[in-house]
C-alpha positions as a Markdown table, in Angstrom:
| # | Residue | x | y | z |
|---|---|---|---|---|
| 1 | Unk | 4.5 | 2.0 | 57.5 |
| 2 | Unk | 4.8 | 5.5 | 56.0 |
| 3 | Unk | 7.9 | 4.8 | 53.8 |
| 4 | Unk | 6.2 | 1.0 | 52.6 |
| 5 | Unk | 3.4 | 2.6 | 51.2 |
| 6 | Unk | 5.7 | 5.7 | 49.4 |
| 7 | Unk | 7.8 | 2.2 | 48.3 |
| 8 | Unk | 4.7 | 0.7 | 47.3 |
| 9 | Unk | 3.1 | 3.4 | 45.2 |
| 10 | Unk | 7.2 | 3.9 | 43.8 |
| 11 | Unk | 7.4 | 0.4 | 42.4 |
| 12 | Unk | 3.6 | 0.8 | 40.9 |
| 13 | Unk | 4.5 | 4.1 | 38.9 |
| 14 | Unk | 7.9 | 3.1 | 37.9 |
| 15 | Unk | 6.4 | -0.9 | 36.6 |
| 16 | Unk | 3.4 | 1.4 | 35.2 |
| 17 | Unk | 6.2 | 3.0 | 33.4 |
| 18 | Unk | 8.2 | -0.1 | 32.2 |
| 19 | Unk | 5.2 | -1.6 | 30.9 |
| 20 | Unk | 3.8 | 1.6 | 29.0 |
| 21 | Unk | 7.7 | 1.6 | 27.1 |
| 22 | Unk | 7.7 | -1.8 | 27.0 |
| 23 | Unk | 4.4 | -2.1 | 24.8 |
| 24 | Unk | 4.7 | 0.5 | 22.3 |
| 25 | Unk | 0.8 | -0.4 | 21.7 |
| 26 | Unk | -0.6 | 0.5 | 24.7 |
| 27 | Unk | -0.5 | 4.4 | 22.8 |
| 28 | Unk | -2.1 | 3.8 | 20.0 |
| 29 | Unk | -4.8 | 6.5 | 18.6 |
| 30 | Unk | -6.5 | 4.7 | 15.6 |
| 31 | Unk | -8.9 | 2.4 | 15.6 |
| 32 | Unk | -9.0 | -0.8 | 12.7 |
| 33 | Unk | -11.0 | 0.2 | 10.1 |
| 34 | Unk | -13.7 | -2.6 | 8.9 |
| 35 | Unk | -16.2 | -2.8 | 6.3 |
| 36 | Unk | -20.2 | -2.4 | 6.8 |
| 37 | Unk | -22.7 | -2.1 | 4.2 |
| 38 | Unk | -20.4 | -1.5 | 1.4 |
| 39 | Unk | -18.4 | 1.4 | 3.2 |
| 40 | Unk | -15.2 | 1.8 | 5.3 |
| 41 | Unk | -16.0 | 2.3 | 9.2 |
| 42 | Unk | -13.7 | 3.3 | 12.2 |
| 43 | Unk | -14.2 | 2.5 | 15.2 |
| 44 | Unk | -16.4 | 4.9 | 16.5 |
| 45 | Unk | -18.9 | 3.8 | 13.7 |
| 46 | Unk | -18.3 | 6.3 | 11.3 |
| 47 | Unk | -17.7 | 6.4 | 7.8 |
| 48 | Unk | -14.1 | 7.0 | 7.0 |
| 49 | Unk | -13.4 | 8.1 | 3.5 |
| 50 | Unk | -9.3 | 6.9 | 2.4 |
| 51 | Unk | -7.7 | 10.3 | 1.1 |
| 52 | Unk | -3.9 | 10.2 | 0.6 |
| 53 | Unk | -1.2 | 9.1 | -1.0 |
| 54 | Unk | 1.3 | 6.9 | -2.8 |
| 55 | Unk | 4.5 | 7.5 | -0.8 |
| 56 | Unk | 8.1 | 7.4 | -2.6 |
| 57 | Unk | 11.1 | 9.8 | -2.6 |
| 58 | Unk | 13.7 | 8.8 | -5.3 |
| 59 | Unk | 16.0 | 11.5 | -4.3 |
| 60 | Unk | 16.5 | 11.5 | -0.7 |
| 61 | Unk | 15.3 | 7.3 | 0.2 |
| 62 | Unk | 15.1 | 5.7 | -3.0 |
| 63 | Unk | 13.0 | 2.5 | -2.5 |
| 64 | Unk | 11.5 | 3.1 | 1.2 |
| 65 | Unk | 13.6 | -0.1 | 2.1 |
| 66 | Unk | 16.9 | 0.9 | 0.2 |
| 67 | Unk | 18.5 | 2.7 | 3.2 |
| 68 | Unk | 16.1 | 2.9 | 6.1 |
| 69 | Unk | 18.2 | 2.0 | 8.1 |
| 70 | Unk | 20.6 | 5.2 | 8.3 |
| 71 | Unk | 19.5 | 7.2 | 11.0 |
| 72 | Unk | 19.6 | 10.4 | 8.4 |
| 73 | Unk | 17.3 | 8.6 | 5.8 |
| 74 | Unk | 14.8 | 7.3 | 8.2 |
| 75 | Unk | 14.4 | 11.1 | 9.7 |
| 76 | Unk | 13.5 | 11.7 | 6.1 |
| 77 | Unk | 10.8 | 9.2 | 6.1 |
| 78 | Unk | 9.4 | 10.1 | 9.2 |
| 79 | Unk | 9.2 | 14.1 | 7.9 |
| 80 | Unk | 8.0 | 13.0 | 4.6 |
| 81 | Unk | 5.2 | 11.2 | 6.6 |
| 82 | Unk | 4.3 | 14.8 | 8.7 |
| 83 | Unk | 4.4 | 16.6 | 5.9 |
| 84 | Unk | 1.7 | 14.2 | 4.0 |
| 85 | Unk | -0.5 | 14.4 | 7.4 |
| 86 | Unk | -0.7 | 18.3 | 6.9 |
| 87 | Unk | -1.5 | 18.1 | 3.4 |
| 88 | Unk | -4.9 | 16.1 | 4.5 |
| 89 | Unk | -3.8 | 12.2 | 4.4 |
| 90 | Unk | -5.4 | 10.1 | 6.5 |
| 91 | Unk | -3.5 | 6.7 | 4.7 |
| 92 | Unk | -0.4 | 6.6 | 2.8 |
| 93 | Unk | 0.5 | 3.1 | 0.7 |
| 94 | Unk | 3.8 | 2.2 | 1.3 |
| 95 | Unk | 6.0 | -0.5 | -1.1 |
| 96 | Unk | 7.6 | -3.2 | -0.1 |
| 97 | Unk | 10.2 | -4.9 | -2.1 |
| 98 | Unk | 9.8 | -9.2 | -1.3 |
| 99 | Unk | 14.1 | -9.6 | -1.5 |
| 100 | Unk | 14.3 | -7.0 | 1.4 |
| 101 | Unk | 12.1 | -8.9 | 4.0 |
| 102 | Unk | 12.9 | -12.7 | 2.3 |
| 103 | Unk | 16.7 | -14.0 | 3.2 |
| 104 | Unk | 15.6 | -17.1 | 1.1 |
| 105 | Unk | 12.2 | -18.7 | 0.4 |
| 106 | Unk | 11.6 | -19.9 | 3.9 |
| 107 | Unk | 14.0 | -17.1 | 6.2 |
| 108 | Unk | 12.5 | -13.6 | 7.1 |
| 109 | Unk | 14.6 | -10.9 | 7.3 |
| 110 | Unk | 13.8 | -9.8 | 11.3 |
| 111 | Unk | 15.8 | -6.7 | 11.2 |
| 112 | Unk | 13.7 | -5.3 | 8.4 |
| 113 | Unk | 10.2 | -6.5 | 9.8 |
| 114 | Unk | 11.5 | -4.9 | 13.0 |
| 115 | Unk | 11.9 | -1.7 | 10.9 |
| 116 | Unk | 8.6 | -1.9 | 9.3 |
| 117 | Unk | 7.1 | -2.4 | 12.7 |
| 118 | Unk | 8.8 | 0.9 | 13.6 |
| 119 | Unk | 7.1 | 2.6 | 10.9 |
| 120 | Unk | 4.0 | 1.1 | 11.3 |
| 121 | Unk | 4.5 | 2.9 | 15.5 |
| 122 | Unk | 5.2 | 6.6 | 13.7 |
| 123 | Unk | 2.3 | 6.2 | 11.2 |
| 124 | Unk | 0.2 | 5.3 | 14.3 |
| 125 | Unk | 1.4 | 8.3 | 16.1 |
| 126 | Unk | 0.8 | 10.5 | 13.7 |
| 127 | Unk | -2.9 | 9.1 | 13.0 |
| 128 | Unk | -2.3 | 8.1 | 9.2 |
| 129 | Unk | -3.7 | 4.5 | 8.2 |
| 130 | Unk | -0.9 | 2.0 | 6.0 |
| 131 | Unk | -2.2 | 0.5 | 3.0 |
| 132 | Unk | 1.0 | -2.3 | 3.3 |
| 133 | Unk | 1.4 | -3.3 | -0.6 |
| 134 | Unk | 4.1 | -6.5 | -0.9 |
| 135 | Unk | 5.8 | -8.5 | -2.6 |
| 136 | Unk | 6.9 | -5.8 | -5.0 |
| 137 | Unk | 10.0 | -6.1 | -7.3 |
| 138 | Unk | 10.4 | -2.6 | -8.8 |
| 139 | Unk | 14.2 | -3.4 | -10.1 |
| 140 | Unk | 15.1 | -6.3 | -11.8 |
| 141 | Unk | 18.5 | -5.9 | -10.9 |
| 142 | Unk | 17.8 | -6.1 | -7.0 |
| 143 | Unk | 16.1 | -9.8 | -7.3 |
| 144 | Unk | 17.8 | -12.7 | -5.8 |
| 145 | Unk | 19.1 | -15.5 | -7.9 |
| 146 | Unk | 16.9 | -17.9 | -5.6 |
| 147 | Unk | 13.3 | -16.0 | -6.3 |
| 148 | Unk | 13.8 | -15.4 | -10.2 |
| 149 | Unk | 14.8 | -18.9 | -10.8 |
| 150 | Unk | 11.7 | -20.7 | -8.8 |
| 151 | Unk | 8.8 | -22.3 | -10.4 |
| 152 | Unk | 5.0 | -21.0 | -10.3 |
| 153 | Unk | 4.6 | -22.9 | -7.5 |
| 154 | Unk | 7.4 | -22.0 | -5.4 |
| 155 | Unk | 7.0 | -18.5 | -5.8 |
| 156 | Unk | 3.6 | -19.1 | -4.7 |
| 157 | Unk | 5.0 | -20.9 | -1.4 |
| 158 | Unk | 7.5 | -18.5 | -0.6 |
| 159 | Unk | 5.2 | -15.6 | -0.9 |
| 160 | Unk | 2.9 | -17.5 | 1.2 |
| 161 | Unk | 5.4 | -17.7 | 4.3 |
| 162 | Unk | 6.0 | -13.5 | 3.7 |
| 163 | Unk | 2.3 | -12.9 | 3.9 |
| 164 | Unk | 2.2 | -15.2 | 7.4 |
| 165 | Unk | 5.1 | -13.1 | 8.9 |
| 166 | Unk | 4.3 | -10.2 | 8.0 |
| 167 | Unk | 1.1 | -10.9 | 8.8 |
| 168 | Unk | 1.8 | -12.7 | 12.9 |
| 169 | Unk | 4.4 | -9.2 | 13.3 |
| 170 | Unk | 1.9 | -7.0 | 12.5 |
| 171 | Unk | -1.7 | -8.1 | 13.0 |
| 172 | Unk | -1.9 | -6.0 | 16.9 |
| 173 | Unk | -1.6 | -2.9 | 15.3 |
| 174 | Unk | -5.1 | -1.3 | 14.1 |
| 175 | Unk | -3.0 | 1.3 | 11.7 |
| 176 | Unk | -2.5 | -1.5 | 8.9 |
| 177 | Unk | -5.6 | -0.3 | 6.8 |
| 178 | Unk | -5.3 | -2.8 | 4.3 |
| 179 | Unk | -2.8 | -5.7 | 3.0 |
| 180 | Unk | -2.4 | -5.7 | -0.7 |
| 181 | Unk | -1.1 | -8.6 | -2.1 |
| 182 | Unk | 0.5 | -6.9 | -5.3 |
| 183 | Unk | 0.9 | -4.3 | -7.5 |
| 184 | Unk | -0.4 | -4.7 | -11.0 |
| 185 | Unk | -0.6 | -8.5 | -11.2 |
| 186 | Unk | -0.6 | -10.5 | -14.5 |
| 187 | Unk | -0.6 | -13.5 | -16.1 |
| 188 | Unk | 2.2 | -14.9 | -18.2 |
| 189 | Unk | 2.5 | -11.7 | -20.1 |
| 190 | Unk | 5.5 | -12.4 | -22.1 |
| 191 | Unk | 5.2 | -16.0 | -22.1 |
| 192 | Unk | 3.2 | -17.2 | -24.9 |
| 193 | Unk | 6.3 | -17.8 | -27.1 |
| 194 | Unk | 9.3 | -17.4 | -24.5 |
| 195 | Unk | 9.6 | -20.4 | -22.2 |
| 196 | Unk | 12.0 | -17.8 | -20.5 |
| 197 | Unk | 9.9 | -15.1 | -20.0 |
| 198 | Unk | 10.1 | -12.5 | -17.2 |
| 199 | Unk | 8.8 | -12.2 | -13.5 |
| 200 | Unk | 8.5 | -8.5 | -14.5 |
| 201 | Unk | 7.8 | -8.4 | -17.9 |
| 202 | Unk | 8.2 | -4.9 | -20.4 |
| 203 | Unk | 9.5 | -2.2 | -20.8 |
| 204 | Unk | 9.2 | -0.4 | -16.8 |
| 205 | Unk | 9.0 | 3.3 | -16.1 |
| 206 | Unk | 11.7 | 5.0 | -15.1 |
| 207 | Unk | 14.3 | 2.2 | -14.5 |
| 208 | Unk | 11.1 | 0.8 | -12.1 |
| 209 | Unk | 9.0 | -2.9 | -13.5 |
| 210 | Unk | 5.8 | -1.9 | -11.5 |
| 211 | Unk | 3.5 | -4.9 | -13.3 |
| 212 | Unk | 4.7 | -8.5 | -11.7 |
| 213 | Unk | 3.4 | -11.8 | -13.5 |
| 214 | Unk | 2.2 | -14.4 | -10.8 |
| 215 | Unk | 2.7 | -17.2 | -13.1 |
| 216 | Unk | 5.1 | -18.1 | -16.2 |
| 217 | Unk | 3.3 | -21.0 | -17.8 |
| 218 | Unk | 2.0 | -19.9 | -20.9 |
| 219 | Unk | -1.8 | -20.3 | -21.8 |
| 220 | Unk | -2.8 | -19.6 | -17.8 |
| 221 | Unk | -6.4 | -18.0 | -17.8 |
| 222 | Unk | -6.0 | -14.4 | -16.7 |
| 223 | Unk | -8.8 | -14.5 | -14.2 |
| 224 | Unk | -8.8 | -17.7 | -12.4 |
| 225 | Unk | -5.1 | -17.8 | -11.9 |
| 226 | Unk | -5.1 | -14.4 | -9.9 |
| 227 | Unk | -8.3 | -15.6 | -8.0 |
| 228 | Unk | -6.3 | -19.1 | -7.2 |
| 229 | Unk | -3.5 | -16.8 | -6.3 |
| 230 | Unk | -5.6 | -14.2 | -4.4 |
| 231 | Unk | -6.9 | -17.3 | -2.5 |
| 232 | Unk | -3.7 | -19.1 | -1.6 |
| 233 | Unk | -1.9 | -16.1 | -0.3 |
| 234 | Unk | -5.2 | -14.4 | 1.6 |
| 235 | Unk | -5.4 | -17.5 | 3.8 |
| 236 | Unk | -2.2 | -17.5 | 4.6 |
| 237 | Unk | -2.8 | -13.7 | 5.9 |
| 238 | Unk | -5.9 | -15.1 | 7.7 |
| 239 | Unk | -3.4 | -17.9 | 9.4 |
| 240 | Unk | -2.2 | -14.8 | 11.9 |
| 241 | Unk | -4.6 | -12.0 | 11.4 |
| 242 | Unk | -8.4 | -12.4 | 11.0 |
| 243 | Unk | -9.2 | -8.9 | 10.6 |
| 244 | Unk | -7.5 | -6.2 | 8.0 |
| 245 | Unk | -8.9 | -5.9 | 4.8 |
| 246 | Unk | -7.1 | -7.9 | 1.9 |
| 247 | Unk | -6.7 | -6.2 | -1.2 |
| 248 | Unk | -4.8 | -6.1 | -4.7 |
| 249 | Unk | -3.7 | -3.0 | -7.0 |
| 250 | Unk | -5.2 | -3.8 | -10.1 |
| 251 | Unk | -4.6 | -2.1 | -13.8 |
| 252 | Unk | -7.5 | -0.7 | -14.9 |
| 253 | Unk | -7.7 | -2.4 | -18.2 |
| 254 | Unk | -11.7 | -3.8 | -18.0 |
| 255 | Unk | -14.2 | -4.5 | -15.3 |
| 256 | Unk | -12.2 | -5.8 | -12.4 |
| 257 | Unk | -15.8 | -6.4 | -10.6 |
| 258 | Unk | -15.1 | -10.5 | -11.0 |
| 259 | Unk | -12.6 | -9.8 | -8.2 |
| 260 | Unk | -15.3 | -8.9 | -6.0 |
| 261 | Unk | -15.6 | -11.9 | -4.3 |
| 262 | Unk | -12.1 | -12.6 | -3.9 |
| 263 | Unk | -10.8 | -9.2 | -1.7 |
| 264 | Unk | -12.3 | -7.2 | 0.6 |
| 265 | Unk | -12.6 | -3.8 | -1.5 |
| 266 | Unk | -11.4 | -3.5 | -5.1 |
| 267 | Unk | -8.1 | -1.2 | -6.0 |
| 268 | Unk | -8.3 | 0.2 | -9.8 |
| 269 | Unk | -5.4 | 1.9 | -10.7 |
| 270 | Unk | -7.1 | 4.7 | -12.9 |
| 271 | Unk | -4.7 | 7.7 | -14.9 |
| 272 | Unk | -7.1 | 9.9 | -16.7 |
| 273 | Unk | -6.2 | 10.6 | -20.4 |
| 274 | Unk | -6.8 | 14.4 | -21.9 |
| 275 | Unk | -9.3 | 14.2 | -23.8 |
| 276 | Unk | -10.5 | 10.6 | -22.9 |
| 277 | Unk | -12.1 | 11.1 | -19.4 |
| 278 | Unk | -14.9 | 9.5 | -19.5 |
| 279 | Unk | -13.4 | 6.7 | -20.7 |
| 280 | Unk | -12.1 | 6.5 | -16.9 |
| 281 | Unk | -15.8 | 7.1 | -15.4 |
| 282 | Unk | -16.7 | 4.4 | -17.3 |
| 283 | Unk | -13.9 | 2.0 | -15.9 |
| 284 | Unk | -15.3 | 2.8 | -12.0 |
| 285 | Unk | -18.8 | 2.6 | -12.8 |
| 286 | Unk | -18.7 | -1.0 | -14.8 |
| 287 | Unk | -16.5 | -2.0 | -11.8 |
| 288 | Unk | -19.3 | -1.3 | -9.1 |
| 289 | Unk | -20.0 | -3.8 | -6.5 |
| 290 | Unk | -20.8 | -4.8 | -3.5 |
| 291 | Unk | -17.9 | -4.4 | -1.9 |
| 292 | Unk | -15.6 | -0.3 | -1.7 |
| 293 | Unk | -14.0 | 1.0 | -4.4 |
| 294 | Unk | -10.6 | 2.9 | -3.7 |
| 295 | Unk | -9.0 | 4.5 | -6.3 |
| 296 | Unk | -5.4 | 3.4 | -4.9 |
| 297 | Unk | -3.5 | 5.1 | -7.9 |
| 298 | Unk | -4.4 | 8.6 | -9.7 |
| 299 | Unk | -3.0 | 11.6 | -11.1 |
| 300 | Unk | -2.7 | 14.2 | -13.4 |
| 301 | Unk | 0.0 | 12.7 | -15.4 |
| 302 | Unk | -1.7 | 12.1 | -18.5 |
| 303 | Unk | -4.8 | 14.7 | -18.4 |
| 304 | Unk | -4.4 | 18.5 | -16.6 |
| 305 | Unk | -5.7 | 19.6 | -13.5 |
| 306 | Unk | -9.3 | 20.3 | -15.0 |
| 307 | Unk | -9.8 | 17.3 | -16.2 |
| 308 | Unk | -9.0 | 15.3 | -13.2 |
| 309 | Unk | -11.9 | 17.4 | -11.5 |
| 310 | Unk | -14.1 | 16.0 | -14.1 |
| 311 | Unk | -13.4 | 12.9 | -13.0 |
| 312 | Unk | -13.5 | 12.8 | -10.2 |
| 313 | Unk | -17.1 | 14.9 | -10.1 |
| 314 | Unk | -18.1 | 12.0 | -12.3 |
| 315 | Unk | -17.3 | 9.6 | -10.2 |
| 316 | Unk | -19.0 | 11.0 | -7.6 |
| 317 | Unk | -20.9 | 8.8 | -5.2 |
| 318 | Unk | -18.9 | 5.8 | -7.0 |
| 319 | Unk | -15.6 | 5.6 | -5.0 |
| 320 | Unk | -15.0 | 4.9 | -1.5 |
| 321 | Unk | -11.6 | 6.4 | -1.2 |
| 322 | Unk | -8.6 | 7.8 | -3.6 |
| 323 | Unk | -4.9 | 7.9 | -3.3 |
| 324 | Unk | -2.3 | 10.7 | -5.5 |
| 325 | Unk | 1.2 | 10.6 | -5.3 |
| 326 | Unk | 3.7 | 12.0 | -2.9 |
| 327 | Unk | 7.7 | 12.6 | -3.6 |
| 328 | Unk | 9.3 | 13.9 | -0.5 |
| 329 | Unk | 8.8 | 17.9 | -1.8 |
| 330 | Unk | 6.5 | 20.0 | 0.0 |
| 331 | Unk | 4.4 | 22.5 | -1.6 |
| 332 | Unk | 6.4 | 25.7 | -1.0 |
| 333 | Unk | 9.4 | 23.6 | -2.6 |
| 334 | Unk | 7.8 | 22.5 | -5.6 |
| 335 | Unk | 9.3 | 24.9 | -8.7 |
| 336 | Unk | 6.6 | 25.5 | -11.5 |
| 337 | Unk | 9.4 | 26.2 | -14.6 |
| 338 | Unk | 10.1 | 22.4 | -13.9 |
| 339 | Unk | 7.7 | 20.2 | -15.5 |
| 340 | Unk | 7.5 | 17.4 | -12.9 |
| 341 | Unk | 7.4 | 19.6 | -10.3 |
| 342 | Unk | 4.3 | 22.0 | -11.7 |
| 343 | Unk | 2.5 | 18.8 | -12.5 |
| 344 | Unk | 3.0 | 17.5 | -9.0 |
| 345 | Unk | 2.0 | 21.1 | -7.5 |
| 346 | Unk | -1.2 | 21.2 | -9.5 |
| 347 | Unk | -2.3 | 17.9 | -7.7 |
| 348 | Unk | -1.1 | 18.6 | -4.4 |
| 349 | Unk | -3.5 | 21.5 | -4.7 |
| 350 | Unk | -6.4 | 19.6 | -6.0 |
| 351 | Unk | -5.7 | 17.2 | -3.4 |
| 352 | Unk | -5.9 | 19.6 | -0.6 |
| 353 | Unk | -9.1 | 21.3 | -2.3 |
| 354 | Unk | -11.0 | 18.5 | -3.0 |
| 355 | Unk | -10.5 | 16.6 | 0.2 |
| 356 | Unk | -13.8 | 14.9 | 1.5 |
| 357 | Unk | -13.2 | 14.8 | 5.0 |
């Protein structure tokens, strides 16, 4: 009897075991976040405030996607992801580029949701929320033949099977703070005159098309084509996951308040101008709501460091969260006789001084 109860209590620690590897969620640490009375809550009822960062390394990843793969590059990711934890993050928004996770319009690409899911398990670990934005396609030259060439309304399909698998892989896991749909949506820029006109129309930034028309038919009303799109590809979200927020990072270029109704918390993208701030105040307080306001892209790239404190003190009381910019150099490694890197420094700085939480 002695040695059936030592097997016994054997086999219960070692399936105890097998089931705690087998389920990588069974150690999560954060709770989902959800929205109550206009403001971000965890889930030990408190306010949680989004502080953190827009996460890309060009020099050692490239697009997160590009090479995440290799063992070396994904050790990268996963430091770069430490080192924004000790700089005060609690969420980082990661970019995903549509061609990476799409083999073709109806086909996901399981080895790269796999990878994402991965991620999602280090972010978790390291207690930092994901603000997941999709669909991106930052270089022209990476997009598929079979995407570029599809009508408005089989873009709109094939985005809309993305959003349900990424949406069924990922809807256990409590870090996802938010989904957003896209990044800088617009409508038929470019296409007024050119029946050829451009997914990702101008000029870019740095080799990079961040702004992404959702339709190509000339004379499409700005406002209720992105609330029809909005629409179509939040349900599909809601065909797997019922719960994390829906948003969509939006250019700055007027009220975006009419969206209010259409996502769970409102995403200006907001660069301060030297000289010009309060034309930025004014863009977050006509966009006030009823539902948060996170300022999902800001920096000191236009204005210096003194400035952006003058927004943000006139903001105050006015935002429910912010995001800066992280590049894969620490703080100790940033050089101030280069320009990029001194600008980069000064914010890092602001963002660890000015840090609500």
């Amino acid at each position: 009897m002695r040695y059936a109860v030592v097997f016994i209590t054997i086999f219960l620690l070692t399936s105890c075991n097998e089931d705690t590897e087998s389920n990588p969620m069974t150690s999560k640490k954060l709770s989902k976040i959800v929205i109550e009375n206009g403001q971000f809550i965890n889930g030990g009822g408190d306010v949680f405030f989004p502080w953190g960062f827009n996460y890309t390394n060009a020099d050692d990843v490239g697009l997160i996607e590009d090479d995440w793969l290799d063992e070396n590059v994904w050790e990268t990711i996963k430091s770069d992801f430490t080192e924004m934890k000790d700089l005060g993050a609690n969420v980082i928004r990661i970019h995903l580029q549509y061609h990476q996770f799409m083999i073709d319009v109806e086909t996901p690409n399981q080895v790269n949701f796999d990878r994402l899911k991965e991620l999602v398990e280090y972010a978790d670990d390291q207690e930092l929320y994901l603000d997941i934005t999709c669909l991106a396609a930052y270089r022209k030259s990476d997009q598929p033949n079979y995407y570029t060439s599809l009508s408005d309304a089989e873009r709109w399909s094939t985005q809309k099977v993305f959003f349900e698998k990424i949406a069924k892989e990922l809807n256990d896991y409590p870090a996802i703070f938010a989904f957003n749909l896209m990044n800088e949506p617009v409508v038929s820029v470019g296409c007024e005159t050119n029946l050829n006109c451009e997914w990702t129309p101008g000029d870019g930034l740095g080799g990079f098309h961040f702004v992404q028309n959702v339709t190509r038919t000339p004379g499409n009303e700005f406002a209720s084509t992105l609330k029809n799109w909005m629409s179509e590809l939040s349900l599909s979200i809601r065909t797997n996951d019922s719960e994390t927020l829906i948003t969509t990072g939006l250019l700055a270029l007027g009220s975006i308040k009419q969206f209010e109704t259409d996502l769970d918390y409102l995403s200006p993208h907001i660069y301060p101008v030297s000289g010009e701030i309060q034309l930025s105040i004014d863009k977050v307080i006509s966009s006030q709501s009823d539902v948060p306001l996170v300022i999902e892209e800001t920096s000191n790239l236009y204005c210096n460091i003194q400035e952006l404190k003058e927004f943000l003190n006139g903001i105050d009381g006015k935002y429910n969260g912010l995001m800066g910019h992280y590049h894969g150099k620490p703080l100790d490694e940033l050089d101030d006789s280069i320009l990029n890197d001194a600008i980069q420094k000064n914010f890092l700085q602001f963002f660890i001084d000015n840090n609500p939480n």
